[in-house]
N, C-alpha and C positions, 0 to 999 in steps of 0.2 A: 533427445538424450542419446549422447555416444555411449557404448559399450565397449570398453578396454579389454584386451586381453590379457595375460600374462605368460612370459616367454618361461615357462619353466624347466627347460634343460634343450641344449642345443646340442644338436653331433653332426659330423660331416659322412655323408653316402656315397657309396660310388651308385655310379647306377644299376649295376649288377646285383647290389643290396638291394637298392628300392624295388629293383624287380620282385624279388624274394618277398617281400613286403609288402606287397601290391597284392600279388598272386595271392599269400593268406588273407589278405583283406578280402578277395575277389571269389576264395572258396567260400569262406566265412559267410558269405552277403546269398552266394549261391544257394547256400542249406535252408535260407529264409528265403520262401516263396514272393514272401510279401518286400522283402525291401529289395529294391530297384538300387543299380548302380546310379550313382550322380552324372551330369555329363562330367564337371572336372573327373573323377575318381578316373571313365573310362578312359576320358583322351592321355588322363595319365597312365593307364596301363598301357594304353596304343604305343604311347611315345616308347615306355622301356621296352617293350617289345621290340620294337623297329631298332634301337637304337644301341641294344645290350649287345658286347661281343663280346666279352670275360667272364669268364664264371666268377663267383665272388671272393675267392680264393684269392684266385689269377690278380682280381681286379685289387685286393687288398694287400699283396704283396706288391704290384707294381708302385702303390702310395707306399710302403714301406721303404722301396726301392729310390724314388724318387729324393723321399723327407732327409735321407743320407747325402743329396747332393748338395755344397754351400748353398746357393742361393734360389731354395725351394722349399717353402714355409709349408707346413700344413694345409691351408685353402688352396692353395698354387697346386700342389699336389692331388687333391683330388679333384681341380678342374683339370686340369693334365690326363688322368688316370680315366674321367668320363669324355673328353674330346679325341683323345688319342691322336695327335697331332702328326702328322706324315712331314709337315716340312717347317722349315726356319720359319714361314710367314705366317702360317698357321700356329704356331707356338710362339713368337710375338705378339700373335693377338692376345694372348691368356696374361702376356705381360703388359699389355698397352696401360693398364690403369695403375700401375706400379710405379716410384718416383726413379727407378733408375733400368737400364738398358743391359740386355746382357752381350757377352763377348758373343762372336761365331762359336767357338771352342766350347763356353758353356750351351750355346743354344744345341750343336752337333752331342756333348756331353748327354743332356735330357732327351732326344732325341733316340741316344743309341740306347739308352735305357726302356723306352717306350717300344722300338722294334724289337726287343728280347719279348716281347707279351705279344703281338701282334699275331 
């Protein structure tokens, strides 16, 4: 017998939120002797750790910054805002699975956006 889940409400994070989010999961579980972190739960606080450089501020204005440029949807934005891409090839990758290619101009555009947070 499968058991289905249901998706009842979705949002996008940066990872500076999940961090935040983590961390009260991570006190929360502390205060209980008894319950043990999961291995996912921990390697997912490993990961934001290592990997968090914006406070969530920082990290939610630069998606606010981004969602203003034409051709930067919502999702695009916040893989942008958790990659923090340094160059044109690195910020093509975030576009590879999109049906269309952006110019130099836009790719240097999101770029000079991302070095204003860096």
């Amino acid at each position: 017998m499968t058991i289905f889940k249901e998706i009842v409400d979705e949002e996008f994070l940066t990872v500076s939120e999940t961090k935040e989010l983590l961390a009260d999961i991570e006190a929360e579980r502390a205060l209980d002797e008894d319950r043990e972190l999961r291995y996912e739960l921990a390697r997912a606080i490993e990961h934001v750790n290592r990997f968090t450089t914006l406070d969530p501020e920082e990290a939610q204005a630069l998606v606010d910054d981004l969602q203003e440029l034409e051709k930067v949807d919502e999702p695009t934005a916040y893989k942008i805002a958790n990659l923090l891409p340094r160059d044109r090839d690195e910020l093509r990758s975030v576009y590879a699975q999109q049906r269309y290619s952006l110019s130099g101009d836009e790719l240097d555009d999101i770029l000079n956006v991302v070095a204003q947070y860096r």
